[in-house]
C-alpha positions as CSV (number, residue, x, y, z in Angstrom):
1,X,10.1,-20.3,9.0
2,X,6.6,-20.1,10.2
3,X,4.4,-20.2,6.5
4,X,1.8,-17.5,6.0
5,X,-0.5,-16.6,3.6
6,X,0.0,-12.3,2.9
7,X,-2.6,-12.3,0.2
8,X,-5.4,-13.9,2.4
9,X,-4.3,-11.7,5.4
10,X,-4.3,-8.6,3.6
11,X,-7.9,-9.2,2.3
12,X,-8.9,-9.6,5.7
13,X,-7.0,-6.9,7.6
14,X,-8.6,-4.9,4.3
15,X,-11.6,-6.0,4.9
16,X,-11.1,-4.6,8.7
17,X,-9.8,-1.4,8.6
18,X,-11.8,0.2,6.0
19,X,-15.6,-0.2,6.5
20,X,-17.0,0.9,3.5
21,X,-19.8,-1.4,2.0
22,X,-19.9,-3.9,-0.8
23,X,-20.4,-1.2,-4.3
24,X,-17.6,1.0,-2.5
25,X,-15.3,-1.9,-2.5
26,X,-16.3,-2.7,-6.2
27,X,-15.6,0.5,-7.1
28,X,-11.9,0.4,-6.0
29,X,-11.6,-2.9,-7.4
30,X,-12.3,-1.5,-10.6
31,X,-10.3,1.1,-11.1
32,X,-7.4,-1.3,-9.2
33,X,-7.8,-4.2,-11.9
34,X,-8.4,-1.3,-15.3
35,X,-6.4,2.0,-13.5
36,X,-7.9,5.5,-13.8
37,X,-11.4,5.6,-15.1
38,X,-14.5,8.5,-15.4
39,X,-17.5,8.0,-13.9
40,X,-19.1,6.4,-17.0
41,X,-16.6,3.5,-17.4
42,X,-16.7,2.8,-13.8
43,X,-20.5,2.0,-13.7
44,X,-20.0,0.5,-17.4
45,X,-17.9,-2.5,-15.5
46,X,-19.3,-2.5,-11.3
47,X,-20.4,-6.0,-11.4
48,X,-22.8,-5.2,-8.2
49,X,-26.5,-5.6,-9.5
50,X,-27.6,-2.2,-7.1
51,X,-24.6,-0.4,-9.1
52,X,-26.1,3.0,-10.9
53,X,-25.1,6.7,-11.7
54,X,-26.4,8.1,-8.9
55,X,-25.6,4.9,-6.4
56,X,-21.6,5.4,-7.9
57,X,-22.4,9.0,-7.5
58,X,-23.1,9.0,-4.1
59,X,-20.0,6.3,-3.3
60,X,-17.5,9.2,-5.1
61,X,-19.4,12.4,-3.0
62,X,-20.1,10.8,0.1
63,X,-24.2,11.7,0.2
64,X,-26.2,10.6,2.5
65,X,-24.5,7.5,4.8
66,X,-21.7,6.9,2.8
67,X,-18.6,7.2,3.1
68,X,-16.8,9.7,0.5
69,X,-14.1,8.1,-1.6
70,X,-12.9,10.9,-2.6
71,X,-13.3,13.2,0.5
72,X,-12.0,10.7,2.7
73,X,-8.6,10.0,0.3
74,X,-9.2,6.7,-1.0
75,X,-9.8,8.5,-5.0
76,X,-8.4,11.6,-6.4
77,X,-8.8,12.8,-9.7
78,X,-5.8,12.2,-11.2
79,X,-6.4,13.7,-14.7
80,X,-8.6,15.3,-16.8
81,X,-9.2,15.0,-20.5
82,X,-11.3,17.6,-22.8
83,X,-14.5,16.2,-23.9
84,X,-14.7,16.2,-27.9
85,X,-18.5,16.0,-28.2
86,X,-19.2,18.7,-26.0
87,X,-17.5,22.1,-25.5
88,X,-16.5,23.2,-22.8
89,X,-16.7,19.9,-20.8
90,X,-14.1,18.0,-19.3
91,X,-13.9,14.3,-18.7
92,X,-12.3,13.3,-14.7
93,X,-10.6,10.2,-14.2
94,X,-10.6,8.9,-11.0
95,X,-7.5,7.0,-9.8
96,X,-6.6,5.3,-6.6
97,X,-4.7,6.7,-3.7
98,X,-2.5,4.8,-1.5
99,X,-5.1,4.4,1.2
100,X,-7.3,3.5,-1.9
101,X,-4.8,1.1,-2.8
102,X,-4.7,-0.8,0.6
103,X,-8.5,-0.6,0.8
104,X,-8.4,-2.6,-2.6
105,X,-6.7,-5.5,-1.4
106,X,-9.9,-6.5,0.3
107,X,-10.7,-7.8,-3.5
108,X,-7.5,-8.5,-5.2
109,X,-3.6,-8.7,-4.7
110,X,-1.1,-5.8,-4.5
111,X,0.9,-7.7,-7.9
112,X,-2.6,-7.0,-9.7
113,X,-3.3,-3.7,-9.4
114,X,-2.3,-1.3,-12.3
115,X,-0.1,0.8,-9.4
116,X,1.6,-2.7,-9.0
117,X,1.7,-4.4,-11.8
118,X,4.7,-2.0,-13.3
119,X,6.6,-1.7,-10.3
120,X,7.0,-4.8,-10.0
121,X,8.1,-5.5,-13.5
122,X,10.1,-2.4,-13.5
123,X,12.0,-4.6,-10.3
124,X,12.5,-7.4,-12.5
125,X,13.6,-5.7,-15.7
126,X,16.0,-3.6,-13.2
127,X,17.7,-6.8,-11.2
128,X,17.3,-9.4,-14.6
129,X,15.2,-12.2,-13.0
130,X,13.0,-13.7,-11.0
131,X,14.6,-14.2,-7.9
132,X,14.5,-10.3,-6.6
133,X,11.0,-9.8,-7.8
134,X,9.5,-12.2,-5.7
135,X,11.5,-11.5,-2.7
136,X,11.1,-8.0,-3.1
137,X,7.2,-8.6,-3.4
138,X,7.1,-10.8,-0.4
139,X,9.1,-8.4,1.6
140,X,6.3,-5.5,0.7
141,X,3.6,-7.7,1.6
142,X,5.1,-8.8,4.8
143,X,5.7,-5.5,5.8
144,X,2.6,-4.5,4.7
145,X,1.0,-7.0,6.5
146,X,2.3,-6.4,9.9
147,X,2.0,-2.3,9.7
148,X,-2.2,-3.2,9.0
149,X,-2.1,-5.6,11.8
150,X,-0.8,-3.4,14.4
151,X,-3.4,-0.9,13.8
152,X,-5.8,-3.6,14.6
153,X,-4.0,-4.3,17.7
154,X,-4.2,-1.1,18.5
155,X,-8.0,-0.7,17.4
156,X,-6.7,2.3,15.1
157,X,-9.2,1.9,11.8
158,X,-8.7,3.7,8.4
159,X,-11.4,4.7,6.9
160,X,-11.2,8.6,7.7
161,X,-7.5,8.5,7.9
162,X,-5.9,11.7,5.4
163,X,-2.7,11.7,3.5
164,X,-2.0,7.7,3.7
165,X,1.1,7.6,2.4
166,X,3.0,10.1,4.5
167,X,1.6,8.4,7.7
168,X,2.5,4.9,6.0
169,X,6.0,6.3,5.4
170,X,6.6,7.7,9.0
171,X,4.9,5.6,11.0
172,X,6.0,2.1,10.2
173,X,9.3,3.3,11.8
174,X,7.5,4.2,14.9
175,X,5.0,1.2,15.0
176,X,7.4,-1.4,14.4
177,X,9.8,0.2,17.2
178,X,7.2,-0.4,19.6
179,X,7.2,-4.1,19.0
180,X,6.8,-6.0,21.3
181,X,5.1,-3.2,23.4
182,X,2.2,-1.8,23.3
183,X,0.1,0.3,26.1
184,X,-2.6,-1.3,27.7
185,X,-4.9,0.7,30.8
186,X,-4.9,-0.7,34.6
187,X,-8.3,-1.3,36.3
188,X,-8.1,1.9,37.4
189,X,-7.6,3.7,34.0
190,X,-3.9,4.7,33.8
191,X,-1.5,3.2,31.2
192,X,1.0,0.6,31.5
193,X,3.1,-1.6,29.1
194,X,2.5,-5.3,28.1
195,X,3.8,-7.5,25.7
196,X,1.0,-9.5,25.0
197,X,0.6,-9.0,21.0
198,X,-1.3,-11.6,19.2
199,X,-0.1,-14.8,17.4
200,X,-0.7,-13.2,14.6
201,X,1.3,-10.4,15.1
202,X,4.2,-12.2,16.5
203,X,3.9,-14.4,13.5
204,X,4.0,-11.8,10.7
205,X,6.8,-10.0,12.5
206,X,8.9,-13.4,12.4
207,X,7.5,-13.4,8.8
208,X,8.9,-9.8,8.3
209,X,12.3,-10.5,9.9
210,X,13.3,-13.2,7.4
211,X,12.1,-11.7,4.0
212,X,14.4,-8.6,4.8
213,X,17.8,-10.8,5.9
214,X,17.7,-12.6,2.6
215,X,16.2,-9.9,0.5
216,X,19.1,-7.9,2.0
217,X,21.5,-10.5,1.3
218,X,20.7,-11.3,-1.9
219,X,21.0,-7.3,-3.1
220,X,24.3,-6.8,-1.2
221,X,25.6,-9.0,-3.5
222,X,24.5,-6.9,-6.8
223,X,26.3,-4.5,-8.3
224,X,26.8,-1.6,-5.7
225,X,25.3,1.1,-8.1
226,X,22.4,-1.7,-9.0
227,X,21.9,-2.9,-5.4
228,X,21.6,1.1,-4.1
229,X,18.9,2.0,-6.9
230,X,16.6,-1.2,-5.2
231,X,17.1,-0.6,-2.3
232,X,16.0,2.8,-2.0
233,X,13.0,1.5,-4.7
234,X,12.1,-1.6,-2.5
235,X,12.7,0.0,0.4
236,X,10.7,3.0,0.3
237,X,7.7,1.5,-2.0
238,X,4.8,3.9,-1.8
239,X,7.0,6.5,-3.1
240,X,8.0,5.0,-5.8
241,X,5.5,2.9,-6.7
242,X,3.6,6.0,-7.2
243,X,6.3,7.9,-8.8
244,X,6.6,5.3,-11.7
245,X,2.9,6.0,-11.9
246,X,2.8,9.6,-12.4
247,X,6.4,10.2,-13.9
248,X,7.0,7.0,-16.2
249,X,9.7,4.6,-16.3
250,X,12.8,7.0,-18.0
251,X,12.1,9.5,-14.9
252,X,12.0,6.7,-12.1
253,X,15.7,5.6,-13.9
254,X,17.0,8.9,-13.9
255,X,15.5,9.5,-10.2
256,X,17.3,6.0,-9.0
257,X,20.6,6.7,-10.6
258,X,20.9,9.9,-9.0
259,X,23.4,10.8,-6.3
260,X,20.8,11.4,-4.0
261,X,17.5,9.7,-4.8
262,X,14.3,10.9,-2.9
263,X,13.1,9.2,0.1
264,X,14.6,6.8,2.7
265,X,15.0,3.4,2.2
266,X,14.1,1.4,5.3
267,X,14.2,-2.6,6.2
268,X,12.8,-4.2,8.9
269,X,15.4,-7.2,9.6
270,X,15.6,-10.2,12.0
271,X,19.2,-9.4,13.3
272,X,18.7,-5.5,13.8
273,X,18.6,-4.6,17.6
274,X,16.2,-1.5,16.7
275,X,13.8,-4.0,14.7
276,X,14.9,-1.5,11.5
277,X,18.1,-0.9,9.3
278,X,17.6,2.3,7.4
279,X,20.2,1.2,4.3
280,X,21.2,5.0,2.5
């Protein structure tokens, strides 16, 4: 099996597909490392010496040449909390977004972050060990990995992209289906197909391909009820890593042990002739 590092490519794909500057980035890093924070708390711990109200300020709004984290989907407010001292006044946290999610890699892994550090426990506590967890994390990072690097084969950048999870969801079906095509122009401007992806690409699919045949293997082996609860939470990932987020942990149970949990479980595996096994 060809060896990669996934944390050191995600920080760079990060680093690529979302240009944003250097207080921008601090500021997802933040609230990634602490989870949702108000305005006050987030300037309290930027490390970035140029960090102020107003320069924060302008990061959150978008004034002037930046680029808006909230208006462009990489913050929402995700709660708000009645201010004691003052009435009438409400305190906004501001949380990630999946897109802000990704876009926070660029400064710390996906395990790290307070969307993934309980999903990835909640893995572990579900399947009793070690084993799943990591494979399940390698698999998400793989898959991860290759979905960001086909939109830089395909020069598609993020940084104005809307609603990042639903296009995360429905189009790593599509863009892994395309694999190992992709459209190229002629000299004379029309299209044509060539299958000249980069090492890279090839490499992370390979990558991709083998985390999902033992991943596979080793849940087929569970407990049908136990192995159809992780794959549908491994398998569809945003969804449920932000469900366990907003929900809690007794909700994301009774969701998985349901006869029909939400979303769509999908795998990308070595052996499938469509690159994909959808496993319901």
């Amino acid at each position: 099996m060809h060896r990669v590092n996934l944390d050191s490519i995600l920080v760079k794909q990060s680093e690529a597909l979302f240009k944003i500057d250097i207080i921008s980035r601090e500021v997802l890093a933040v609230i990634a490392k602490q989870g949702p924070l108000t305005v006050y708390e987030l300037i309290k711990n930027v490390r970035t010496k140029k960090a102020s109200r107003p320069s924060v300020h302008r990061r959150l709004h978008g004034e002037g040449k930046f680029v808006g984290l909230l208006g462009n989907d990489f913050l929402r407010i995700c709660k708000l909390r009645r201010f004691k001292k003052i009435k009438g006044v409400w305190k906004k946290f501001y949380g990630l977004t999946f897109k802000g999610l990704l876009a926070s890699l660029s400064n710390m892994r996906l395990e790290e972050t307070y969307l993934g550090r309980p999903f990835f426990n909640d893995i572990q506590q579900r399947c009793g060990g070690q084993e799943i967890r990591d494979l399940a994390e390698g698999y998400i990072k793989a898959e991860l990995a290759l979905w960001m690097q086909l939109h830089l084969e395909f020069k598609i950048f993020l940084t104005h992209l809307k609603s990042s999870e639903d296009w995360y969801r429905i189009s790593r079906s599509s863009l892994f289906n395309l694999y190992p095509y992709k459209l190229v122009k002629n000299e004379n401007g029309s299209p044509k197909i060539a299958t000249d992806f980069s090492d890279e690409t090839r490499n992370l699919r390979k990558t991709l391909g083998i985390q999902g045949n033992i991943l596979i293997e080793k849940l087929n082996i569970l407990e049908p009820k136990l192995c159809n609860a992780l794959k549908y939470e491994v398998g569809d990932w945003p969804l449920y890593m932000r469900f366990l987020q907003e929900f809690g942990k007794e909700a994301l149970d009774r969701q998985l042990e349901s006869d029909r949990p939400l979303g769509e479980p999908v795998f990308f595996t070595k052996l499938s002739s469509a690159s994909l096994t959808t496993t319901m």
